[in-house]
C-alpha positions as a Markdown table, in Angstrom:
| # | Residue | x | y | z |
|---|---|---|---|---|
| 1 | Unk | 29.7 | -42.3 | -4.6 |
| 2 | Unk | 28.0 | -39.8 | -6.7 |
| 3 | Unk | 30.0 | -39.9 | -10.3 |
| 4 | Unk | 31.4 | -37.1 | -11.9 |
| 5 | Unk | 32.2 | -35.3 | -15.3 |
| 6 | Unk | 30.8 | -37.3 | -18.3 |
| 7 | Unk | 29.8 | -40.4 | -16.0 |
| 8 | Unk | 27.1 | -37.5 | -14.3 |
| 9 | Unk | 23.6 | -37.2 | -16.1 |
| 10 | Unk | 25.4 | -39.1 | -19.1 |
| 11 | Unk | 21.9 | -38.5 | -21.5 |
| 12 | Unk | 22.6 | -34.4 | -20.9 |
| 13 | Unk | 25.0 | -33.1 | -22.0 |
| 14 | Unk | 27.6 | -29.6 | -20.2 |
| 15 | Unk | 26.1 | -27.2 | -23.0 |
| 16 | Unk | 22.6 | -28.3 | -22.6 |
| 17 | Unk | 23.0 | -27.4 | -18.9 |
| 18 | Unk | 24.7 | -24.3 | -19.5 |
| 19 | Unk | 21.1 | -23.4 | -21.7 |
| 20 | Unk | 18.5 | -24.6 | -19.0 |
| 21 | Unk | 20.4 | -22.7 | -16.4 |
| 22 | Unk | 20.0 | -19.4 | -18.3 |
| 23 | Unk | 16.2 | -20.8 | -19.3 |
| 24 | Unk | 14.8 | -21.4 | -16.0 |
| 25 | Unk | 12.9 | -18.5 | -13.6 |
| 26 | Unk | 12.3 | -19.8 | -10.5 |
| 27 | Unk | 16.4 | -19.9 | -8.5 |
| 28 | Unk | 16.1 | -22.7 | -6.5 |
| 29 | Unk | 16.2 | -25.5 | -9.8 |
| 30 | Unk | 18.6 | -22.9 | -11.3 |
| 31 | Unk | 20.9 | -23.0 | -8.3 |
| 32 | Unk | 20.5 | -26.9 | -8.8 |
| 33 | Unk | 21.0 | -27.0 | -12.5 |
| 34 | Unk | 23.9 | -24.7 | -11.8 |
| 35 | Unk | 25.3 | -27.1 | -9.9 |
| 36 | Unk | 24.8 | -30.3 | -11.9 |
| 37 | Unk | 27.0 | -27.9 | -14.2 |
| 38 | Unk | 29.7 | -27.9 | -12.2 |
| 39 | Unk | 29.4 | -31.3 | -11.0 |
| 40 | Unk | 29.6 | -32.4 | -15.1 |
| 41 | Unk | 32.9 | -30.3 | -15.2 |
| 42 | Unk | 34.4 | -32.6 | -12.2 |
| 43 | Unk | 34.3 | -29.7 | -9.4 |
| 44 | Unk | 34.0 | -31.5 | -6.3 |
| 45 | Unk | 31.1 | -31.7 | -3.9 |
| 46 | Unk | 32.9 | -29.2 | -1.5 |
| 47 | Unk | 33.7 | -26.8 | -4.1 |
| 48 | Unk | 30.5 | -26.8 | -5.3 |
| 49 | Unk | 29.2 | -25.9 | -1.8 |
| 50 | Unk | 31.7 | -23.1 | -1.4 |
| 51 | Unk | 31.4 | -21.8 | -4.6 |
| 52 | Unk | 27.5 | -21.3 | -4.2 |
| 53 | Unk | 27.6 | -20.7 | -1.1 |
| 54 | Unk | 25.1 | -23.6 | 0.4 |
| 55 | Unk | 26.0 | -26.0 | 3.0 |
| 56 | Unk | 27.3 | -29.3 | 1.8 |
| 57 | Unk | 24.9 | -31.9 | 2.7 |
| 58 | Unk | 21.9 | -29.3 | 0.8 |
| 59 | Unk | 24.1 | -29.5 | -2.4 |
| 60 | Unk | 24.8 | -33.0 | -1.8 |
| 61 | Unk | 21.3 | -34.0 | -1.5 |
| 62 | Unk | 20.7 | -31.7 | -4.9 |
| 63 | Unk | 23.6 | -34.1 | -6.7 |
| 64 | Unk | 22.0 | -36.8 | -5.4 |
| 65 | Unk | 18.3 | -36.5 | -6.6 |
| 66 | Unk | 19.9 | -35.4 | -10.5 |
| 67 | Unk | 21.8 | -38.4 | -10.3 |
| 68 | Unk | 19.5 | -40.9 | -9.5 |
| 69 | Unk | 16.0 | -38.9 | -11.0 |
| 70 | Unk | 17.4 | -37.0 | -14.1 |
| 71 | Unk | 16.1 | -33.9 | -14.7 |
| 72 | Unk | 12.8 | -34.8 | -13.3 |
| 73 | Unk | 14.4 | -34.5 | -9.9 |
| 74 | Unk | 15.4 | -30.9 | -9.9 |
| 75 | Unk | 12.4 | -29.4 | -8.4 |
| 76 | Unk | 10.8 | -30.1 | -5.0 |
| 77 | Unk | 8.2 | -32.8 | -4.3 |
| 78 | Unk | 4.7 | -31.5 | -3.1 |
| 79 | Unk | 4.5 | -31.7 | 0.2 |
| 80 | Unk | 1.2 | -33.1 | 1.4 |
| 81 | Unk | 1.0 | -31.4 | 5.0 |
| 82 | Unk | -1.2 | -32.5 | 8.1 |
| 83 | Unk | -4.6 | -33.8 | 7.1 |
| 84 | Unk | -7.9 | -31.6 | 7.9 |
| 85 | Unk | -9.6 | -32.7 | 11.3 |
| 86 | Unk | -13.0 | -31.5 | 10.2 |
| 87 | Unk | -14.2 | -33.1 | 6.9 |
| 88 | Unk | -15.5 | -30.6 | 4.0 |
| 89 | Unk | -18.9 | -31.7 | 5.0 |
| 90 | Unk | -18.3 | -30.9 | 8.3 |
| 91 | Unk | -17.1 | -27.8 | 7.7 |
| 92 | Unk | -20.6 | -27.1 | 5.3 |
| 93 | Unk | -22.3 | -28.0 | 8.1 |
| 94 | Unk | -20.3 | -25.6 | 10.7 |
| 95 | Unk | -20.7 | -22.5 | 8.1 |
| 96 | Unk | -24.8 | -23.0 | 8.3 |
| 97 | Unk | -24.6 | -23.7 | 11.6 |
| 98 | Unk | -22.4 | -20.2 | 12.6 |
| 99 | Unk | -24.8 | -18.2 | 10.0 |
| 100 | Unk | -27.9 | -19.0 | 12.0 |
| 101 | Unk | -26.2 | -17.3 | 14.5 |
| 102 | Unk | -25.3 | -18.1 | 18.5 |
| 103 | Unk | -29.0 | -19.0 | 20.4 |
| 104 | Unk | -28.2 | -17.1 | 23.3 |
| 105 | Unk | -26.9 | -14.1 | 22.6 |
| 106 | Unk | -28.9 | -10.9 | 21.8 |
| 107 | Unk | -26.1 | -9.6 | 19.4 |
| 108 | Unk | -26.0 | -13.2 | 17.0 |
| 109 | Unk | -22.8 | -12.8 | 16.6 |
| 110 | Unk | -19.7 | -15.7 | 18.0 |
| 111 | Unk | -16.9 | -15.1 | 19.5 |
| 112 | Unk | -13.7 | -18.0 | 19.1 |
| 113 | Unk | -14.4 | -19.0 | 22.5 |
| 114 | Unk | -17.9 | -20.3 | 21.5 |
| 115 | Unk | -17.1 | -21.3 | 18.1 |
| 116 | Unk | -14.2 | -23.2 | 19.8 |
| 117 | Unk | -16.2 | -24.8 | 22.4 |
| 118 | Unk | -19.1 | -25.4 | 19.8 |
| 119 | Unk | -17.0 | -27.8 | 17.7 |
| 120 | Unk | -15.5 | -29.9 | 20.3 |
| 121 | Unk | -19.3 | -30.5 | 21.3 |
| 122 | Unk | -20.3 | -31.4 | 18.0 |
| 123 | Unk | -17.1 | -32.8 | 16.2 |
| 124 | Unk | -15.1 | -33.9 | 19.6 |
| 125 | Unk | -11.6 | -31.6 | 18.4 |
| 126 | Unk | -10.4 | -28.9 | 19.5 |
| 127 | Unk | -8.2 | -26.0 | 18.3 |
| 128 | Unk | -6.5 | -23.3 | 19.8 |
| 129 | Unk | -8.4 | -20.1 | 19.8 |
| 130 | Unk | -6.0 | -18.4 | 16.6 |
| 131 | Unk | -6.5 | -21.8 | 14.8 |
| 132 | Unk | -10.9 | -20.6 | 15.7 |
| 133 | Unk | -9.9 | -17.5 | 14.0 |
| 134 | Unk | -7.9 | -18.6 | 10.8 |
| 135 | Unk | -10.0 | -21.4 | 10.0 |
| 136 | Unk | -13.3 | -18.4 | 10.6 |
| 137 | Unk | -11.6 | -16.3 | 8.0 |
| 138 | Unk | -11.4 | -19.5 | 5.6 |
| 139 | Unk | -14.8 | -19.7 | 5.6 |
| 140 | Unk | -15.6 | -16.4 | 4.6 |
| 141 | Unk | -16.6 | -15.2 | 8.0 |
| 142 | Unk | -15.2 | -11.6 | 9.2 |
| 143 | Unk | -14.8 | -9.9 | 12.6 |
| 144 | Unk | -17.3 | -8.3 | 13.8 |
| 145 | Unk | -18.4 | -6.3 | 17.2 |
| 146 | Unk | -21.4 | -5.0 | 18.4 |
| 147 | Unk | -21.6 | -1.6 | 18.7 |
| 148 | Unk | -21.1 | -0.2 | 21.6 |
| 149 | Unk | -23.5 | 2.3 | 23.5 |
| 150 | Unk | -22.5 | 5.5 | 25.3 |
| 151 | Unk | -23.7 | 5.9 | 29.1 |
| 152 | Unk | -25.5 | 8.9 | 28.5 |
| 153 | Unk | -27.8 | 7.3 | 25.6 |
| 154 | Unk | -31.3 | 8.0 | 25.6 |
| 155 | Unk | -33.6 | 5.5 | 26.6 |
| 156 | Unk | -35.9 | 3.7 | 24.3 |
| 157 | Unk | -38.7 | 5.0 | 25.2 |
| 158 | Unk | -37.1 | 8.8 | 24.9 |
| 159 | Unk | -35.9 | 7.9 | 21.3 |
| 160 | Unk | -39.5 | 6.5 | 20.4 |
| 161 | Unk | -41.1 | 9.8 | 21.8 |
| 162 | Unk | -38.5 | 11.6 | 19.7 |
| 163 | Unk | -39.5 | 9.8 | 16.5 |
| 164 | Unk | -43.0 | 10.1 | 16.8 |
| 165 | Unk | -42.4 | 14.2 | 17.6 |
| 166 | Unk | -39.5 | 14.4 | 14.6 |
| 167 | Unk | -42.7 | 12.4 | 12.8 |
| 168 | Unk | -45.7 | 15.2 | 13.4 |
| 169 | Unk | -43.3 | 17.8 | 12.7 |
| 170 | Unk | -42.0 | 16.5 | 9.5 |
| 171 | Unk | -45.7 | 16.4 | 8.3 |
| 172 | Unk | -46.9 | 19.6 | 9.6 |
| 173 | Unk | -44.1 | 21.5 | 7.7 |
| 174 | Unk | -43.9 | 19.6 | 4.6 |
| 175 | Unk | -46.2 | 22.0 | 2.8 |
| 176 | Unk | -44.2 | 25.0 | 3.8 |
| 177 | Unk | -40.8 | 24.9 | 1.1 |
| 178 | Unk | -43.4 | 26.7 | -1.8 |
């Protein structure tokens, strides 16, 4: 049983609440100071929750934490989140590896397929193709296509013999502006 009125957060007092909840910025510890507040005036768990407006069990929980942590527990504990499957060396190693460019293709540029089947090979995991992507963009890389060429192009040799004609002509009229 959580206690209430003067026997809740007996080291702080109503009017020193009443000033932190007007002090803090970020809501969510002023939604929990505000309702330590009321808690310290003797409102009841499920007034609390009606009054704000938050289910019972989250302002429970809020009670809960103030109660047993002080004020130390009215904000939220990092979260540490899934580990990395690549190492940061790995990943150094992935970055060179990607700049140098695909062997095999003409372009040097990857697609997330290749990138995707590249480090299973290397590092035995695998990720989904938009996990490919994300972890790309991380890493500074960028999408990129090769440009693509229209059917009626000219050949190379036709835009070689063009250059070397645009070439003599440039010189044989450059003496000609005066």
């Amino acid at each position: 049983m959580i206690p209430k009125d003067s026997e809740f957060l007996p080291t702080v007092t109503e009017h020193d609440l009443r000033v932190l909840v007007r002090q803090e910025k970020l809501l969510k510890p002023q939604l929990r100071l505000l309702a330590a507040l009321r808690r310290k005036q003797g409102w009841k768990l499920e007034e609390i929750a009606k009054s704000m407006e938050q289910p019972l069990m989250t302002v429970h929980n809020w009670i809960r934490r103030l109660h047993e942590n002080g004020l130390a527990g009215l904000n939220d504990k990092k979260q540490p989140g899934r580990p990395h499957q690549l190492t940061v060396k790995q990943r150094r190693e992935i970055v060179k590896f990607l700049e140098r460019g695909p062997p095999y293709n003409k372009h040097g540029l990857w697609t997330t397929k290749e990138v995707q089947e590249l480090l299973r090979k290397k590092y035995g995991v695998s990720f989904v193709h938009q996990h490919v992507w994300r972890m790309l963009d991380k890493l500074g890389f960028s999408m990129q296509r090769p440009r693509k060429k229209h059917y009626l192009r000219a050949s190379e040799d036709e835009i070689a013999q063009f250059k070397k004609k645009r070439g003599e002509w440039c010189s044989a009229t450059a003496g000609r502006d005066s």
